[in-house]
TITORDREN-89763 format. One record per residue: residue in three letters; x, y, z of N, C-alpha, C in turn. Coordinates in steps of 0.05 Angstrom, whole numbers, plus 5000, padded with zeros to 4 digits. Each point is the difference from the previous one (the first is absolute). Layout:
ALAXYZXYZXYZ...
This chain:
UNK829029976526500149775018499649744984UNK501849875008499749694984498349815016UNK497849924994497749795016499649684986UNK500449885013499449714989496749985006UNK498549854986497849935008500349644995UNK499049825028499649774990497549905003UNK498949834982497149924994498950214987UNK498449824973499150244983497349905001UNK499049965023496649974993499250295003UNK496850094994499050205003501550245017UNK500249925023501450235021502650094993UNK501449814987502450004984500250154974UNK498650024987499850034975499850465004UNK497449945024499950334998502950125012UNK501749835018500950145013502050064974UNK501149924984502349904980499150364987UNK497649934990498450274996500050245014UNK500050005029500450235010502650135006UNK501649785000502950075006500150094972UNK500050054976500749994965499350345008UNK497549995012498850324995501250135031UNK500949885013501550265019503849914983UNK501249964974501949985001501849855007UNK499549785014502149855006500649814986UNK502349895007500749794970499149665025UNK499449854974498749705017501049804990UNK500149905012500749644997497449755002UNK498849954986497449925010500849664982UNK498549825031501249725003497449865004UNK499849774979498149815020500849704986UNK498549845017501449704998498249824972UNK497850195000498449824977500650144983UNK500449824976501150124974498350114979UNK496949965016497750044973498950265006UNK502350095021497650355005499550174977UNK498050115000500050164973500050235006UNK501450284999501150155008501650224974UNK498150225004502150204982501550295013UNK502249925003501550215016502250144977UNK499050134982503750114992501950185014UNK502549925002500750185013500349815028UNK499949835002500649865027501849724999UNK501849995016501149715000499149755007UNK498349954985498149675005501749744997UNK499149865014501449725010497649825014UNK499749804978497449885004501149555000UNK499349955020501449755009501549905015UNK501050255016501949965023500350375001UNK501850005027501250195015502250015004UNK501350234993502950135004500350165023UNK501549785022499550115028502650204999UNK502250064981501350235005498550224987UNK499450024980497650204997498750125018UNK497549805015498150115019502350155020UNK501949805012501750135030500950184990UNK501150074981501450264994499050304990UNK496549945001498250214994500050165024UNK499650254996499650185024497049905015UNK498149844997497649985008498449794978UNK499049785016498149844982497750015019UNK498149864980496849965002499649804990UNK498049815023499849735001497649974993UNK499249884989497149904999499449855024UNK496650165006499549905028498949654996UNK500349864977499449795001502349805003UNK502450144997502749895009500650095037UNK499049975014500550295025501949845014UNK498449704997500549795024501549844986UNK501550164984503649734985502150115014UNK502449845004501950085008501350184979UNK500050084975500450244988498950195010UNK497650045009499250205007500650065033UNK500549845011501750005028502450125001UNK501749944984502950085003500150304978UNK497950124985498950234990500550245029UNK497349845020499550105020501750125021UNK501549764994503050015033501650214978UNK500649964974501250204989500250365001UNK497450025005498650205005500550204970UNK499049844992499950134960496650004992UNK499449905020496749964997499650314982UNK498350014982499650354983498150125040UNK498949885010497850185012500750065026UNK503449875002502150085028501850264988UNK500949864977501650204984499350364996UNK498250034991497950274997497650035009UNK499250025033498049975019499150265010UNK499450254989498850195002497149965002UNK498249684987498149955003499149905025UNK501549925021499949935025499550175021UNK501250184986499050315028498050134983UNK497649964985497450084988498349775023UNK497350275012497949835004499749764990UNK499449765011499349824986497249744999UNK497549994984498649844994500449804988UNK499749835015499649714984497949934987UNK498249914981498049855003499449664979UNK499249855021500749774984497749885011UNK500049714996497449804999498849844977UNK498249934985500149844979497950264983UNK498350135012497650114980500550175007UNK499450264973499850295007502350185012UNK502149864991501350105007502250274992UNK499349914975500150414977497350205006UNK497649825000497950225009500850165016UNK501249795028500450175036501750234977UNK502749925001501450084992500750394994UNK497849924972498250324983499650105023UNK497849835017499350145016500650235027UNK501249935002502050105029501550134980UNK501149944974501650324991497850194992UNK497749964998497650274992500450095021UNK500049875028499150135030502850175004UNK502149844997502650135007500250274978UNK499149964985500750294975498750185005UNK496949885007497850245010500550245023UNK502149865014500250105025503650204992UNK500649884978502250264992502349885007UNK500549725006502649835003501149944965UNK503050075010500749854969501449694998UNK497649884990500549625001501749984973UNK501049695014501649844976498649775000UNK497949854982499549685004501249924974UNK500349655015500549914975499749685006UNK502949854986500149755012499049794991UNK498849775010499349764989499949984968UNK501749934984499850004973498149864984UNK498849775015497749764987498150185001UNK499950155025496950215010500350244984UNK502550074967498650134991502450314997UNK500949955029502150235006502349934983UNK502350275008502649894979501749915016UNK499649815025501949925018501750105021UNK500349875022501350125021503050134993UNK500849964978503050144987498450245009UNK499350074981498150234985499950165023UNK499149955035499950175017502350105009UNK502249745003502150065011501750254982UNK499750004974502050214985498050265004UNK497549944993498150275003500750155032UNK500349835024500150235018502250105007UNK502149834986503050095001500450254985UNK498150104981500750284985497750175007UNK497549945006497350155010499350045031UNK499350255002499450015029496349935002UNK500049805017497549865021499050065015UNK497350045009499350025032499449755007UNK497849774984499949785003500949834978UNK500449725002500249874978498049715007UNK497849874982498049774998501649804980UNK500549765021501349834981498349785000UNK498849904977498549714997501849835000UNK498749835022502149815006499649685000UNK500749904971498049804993500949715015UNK498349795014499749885024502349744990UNK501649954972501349874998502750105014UNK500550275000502550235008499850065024UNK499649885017499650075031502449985015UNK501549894995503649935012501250304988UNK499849984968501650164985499250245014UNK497150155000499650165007500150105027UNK500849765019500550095031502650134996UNK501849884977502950145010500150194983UNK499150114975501050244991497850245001UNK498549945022497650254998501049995042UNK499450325010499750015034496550064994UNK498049825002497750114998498950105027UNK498650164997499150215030497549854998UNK498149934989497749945001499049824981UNK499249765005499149774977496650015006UNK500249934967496449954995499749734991UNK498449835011499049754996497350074992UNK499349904963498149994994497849735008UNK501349815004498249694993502549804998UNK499849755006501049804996498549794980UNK500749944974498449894981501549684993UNK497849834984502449874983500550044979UNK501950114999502150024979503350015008UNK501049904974503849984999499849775019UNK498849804993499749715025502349884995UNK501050044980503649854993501050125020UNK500950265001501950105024498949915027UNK496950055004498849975028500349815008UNK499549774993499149724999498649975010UNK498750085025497049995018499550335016UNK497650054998498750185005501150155037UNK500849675008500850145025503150055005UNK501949884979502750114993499050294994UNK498350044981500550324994499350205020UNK497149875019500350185025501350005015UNK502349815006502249985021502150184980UNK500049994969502350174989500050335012UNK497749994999498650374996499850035032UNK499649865017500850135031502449975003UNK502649904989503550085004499750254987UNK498649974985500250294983499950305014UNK497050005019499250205006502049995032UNK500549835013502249995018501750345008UNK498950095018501350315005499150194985UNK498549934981498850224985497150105003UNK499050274996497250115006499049874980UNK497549895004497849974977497350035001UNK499050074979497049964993499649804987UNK498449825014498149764994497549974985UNK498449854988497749944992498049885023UNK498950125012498749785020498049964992UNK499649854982497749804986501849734990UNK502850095004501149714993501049835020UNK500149745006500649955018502649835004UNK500950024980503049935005501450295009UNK499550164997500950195003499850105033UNK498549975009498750065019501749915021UNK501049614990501249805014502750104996UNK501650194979502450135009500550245005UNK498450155011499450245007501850175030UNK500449735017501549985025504150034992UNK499649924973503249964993500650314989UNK498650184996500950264993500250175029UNK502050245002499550165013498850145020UNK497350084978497450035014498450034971UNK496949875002498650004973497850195002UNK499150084981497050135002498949894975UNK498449834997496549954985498350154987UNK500149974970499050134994496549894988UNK497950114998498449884982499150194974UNK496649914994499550254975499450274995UNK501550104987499850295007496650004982UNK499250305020497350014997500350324985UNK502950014990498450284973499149894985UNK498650224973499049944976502049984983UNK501149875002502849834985498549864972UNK500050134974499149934975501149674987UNK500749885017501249714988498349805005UNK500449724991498849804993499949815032UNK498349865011501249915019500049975019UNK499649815025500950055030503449945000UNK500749954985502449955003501850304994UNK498750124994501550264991500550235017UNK496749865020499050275023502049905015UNK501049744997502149775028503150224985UNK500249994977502550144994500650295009UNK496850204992500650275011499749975032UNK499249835017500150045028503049925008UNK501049944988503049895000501350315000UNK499650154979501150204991499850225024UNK496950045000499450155022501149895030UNK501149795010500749995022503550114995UNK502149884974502050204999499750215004UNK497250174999500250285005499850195017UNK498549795015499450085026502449895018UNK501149744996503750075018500950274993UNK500650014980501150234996499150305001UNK497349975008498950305020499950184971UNK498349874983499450094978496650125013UNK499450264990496950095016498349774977UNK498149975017497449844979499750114974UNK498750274999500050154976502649924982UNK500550025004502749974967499849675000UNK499649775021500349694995497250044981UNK498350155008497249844986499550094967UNK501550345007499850104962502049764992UNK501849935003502049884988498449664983UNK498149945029499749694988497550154988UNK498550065002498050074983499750144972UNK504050064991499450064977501549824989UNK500749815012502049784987498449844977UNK502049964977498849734984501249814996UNK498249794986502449715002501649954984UNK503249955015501649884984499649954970UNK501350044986500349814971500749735006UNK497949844983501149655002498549885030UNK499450155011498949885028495750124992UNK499549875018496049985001500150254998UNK499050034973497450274992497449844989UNK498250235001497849874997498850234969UNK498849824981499450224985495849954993UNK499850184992496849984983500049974982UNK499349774984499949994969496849934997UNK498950134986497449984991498449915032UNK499449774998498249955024501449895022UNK502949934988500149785025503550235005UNK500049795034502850125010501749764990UNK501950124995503649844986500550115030UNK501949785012502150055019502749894992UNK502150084999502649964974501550065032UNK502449795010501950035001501849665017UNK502550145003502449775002498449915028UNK499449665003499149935024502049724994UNK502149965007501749774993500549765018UNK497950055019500749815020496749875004UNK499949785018497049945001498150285019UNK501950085016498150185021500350224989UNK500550164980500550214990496849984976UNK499749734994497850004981497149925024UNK501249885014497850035019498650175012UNK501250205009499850245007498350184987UNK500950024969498050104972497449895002UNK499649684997498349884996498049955027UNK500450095017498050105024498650225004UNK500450174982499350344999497950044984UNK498949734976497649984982500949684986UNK497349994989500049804978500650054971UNK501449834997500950024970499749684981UNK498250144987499249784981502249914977UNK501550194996502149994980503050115012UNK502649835000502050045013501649894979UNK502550105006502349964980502150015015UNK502049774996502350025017502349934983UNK502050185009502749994985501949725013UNK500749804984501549835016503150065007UNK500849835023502449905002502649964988UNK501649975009502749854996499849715004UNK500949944983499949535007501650055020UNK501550165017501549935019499250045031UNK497050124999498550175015497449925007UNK499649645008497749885000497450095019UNK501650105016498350225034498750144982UNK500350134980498650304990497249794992UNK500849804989497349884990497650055018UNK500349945027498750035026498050254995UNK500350184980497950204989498349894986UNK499649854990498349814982497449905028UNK501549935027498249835016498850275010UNK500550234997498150265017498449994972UNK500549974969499350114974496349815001UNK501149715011497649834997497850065030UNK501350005023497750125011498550224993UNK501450154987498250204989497649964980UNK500649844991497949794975498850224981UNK502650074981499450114975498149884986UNK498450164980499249854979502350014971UNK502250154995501650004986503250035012UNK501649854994503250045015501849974972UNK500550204997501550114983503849945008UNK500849824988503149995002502450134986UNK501050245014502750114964502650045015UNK501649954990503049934997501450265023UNK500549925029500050215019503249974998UNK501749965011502850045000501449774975UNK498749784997500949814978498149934972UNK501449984983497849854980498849775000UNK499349895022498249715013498950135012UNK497349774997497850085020499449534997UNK502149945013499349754995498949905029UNK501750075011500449985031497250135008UNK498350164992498050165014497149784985UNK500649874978498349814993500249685005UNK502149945009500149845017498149985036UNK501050245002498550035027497149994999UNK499850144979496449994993499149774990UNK501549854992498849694998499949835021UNK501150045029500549805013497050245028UNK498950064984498350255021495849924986UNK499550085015497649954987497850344989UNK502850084996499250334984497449944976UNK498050005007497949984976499950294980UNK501650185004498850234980502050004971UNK499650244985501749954975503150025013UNK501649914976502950125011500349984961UNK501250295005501650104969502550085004UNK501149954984503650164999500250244978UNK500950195007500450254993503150014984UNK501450024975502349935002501550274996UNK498250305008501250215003498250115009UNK501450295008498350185015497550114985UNK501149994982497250134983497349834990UNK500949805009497149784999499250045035UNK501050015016499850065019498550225007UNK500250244995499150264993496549944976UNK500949874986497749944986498149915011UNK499849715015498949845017498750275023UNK501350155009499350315019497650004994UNK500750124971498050214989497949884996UNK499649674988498249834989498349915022UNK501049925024498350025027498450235014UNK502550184995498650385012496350064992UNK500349874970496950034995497449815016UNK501249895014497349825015500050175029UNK502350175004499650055033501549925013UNK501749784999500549715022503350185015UNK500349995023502850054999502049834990UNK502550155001501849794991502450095011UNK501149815004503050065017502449824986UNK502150165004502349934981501850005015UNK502149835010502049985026501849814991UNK501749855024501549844985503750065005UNK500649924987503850064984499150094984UNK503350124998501150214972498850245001UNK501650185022499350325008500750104970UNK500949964988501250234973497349954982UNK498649685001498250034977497050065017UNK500049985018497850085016500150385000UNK501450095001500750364995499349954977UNK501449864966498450134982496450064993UNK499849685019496550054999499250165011UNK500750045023499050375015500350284975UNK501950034993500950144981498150014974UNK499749764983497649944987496950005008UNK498749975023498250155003499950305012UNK500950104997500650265016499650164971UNK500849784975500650224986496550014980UNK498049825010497649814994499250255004
């Protein structure tokens, strides 16, 4: 099958990738000329688009950050869309789960419950969150047989994902701020996410209350709160994730016994909040990239020593972690290079703040890791959050190996 892919950001890039490894030959297009991209074996075209190319492919794939162009409109009316084209993933059970936090935790979760109970799942999906992209499902269930399939469905892709997923049941973790470029206000994104849930079953968070306020626009909802197994994770936010899980399970007339072995033997994600023991004190290590994702952490204990991975200069909202970082009133704030090599933007902010404790910059992980260990000996906790899931995993990885 010949597939065009246009837009090569992240979501783009895997799909180029997954189509390579199911065989198909690609055409892969984007309008900026500085993508950096290694495909051999593929027909790249970087600066423009060859609209006889794409129309004459048996099936393209849009980037859901293109959804709302008239290229991707006249894709649509075409009906070359890849996820109209080969839709065997449409008649698979289907889970949604999306929202701003926790949303790979839910995720794990509900496939431990679904596996425990002897279903054979497909998850995947959101490519930022980690997965190999919604390609990735569509070819996987076109050759694999499913009983359910868990698609993370990340809250910028909510259009994309209304049309190429039939979801049977959506999970709403939280409404956060984050992706405030696409949102632009907190109550665009709860008016986004109730078109969303529009005819569809869902499970809600009812501790959130935007959520709460679109709860009437779905189907019919059920609320979930904290699950009260002995769930080994870090957290109220986690017991808020496995009660999420456990209410998927209970729709689905899963007996208690198998929901509760399931969350109770669960562990956490890679790259997301683990908590470790190092000498005296607890390390809590993981991706908290938004302000309420570090807030969340930083309500669960005190931490005298914290470390945060910065930003993108293009991503001034993430700073907004810095204003949960100072209520917390470290005595040390450790700064290292989270998705960019600046941390200018994060000392700027700290100058215009009346943060009285140290602030150091870390200019790799392994001073970072050092700084761990060099604190671990007084006792003090320390928490490490922030941007840059890839270098936040090596630090997990590096103490693990402590």
């Amino acid at each position: 099958m010949r597939v065009s892919v246009v837009g090569l950001g992240v979501e783009g890039k895997k799909a180029v990738k997954s189509l390579q490894k199911h065989e198909c030959k690609v055409y892969a297009t984007d309008l900026n000329k500085d993508i950096s991209i290694d495909v051999p074996g593929v027909d790249l075209e970087l600066g423009k688009h060859d609209f006889d190319k794409i129309f004459s492919s048996d099936a393209v794939v849009i980037s859901p950050g293109l959804w709302n162009t008239s290229l991707a409109s006249e894709v649509r009316e075409s009906r070359k869309l890849l996820s109209d084209v080969i839709d065997a993933h449409r008649s698979i059970y289907t889970i949604g789960v999306t929202g701003t936090n926790g949303k790979t935790t839910t995720s794990f979760m509900i496939k431990e419950v679904l596996e425990n109970a002897g279903l054979r799942v497909l998850m995947g999906g959101n490519a930022g969150g980690g997965f190999e992209g919604y390609t990735e499902l569509f070819l996987e269930a076109d050759i694999n047989s499913y009983d359910i399939m868990i698609v993370e469905v990340c809250d910028m892709t909510l259009d994309f994902c209304k049309h190429c997923f039939e979801f049977d049941l959506v999970v709403v973790t939280n409404l956060g701020r984050d992706h405030m470029d696409h949102h632009g206000s907190m109550e665009d994104y709860r008016d986004h996410m109730g078109k969303f849930l529009k005819g569809k079953s869902a499970i809600l968070n009812k501790n959130d209350e935007l959520l709460c306020q679109v709860a009437s626009h779905s189907e019919n909802s059920n609320f979930y709160g904290e699950c009260d197994y002995n769930a080994h994770l870090f957290g109220k936010f986690n017991k808020l994730n496995a009660g999420a899980a456990q209410a998927v399970g209970e729709t689905l007339h899963i007996d208690e016994e198998t929901i509760k072995s399931a969350l109770e033997k669960f562990n956490a994600v890679e790259g997301r909040i683990k908590s470790y023991q190092l000498k005296e004190s607890q390390v809590v290590v993981g991706k908290t990239d938004n302000a309420d994702a570090t807030r969340l952490v930083l309500e669960e204990m005190d931490f005298p020593v914290i470390c945060i991975g910065t930003p993108r200069k293009n991503e001034p909202w993430r700073l907004e972690i810095l204003d949960e970082v100072f209520q917390a009133n470290p005595h040390l704030l450790v700064l290292f290079h989270g998705l960019e090599e600046d941390v200018q933007g994060a000392l700027d902010k700290i100058k215009c703040s009346d943060f009285q404790g140290e602030v150091r910059i870390a200019q790799n992980i392994e001073e970072v890791v050092k700084i761990i260990i060099e604190h671990s000996k007084t006792g003090v906790n320390i928490f490490v959050g922030g941007n840059g899931q890839s270098k936040i995993l090596e630090i997990q990885k590096m103490l693990e190996t402590l």
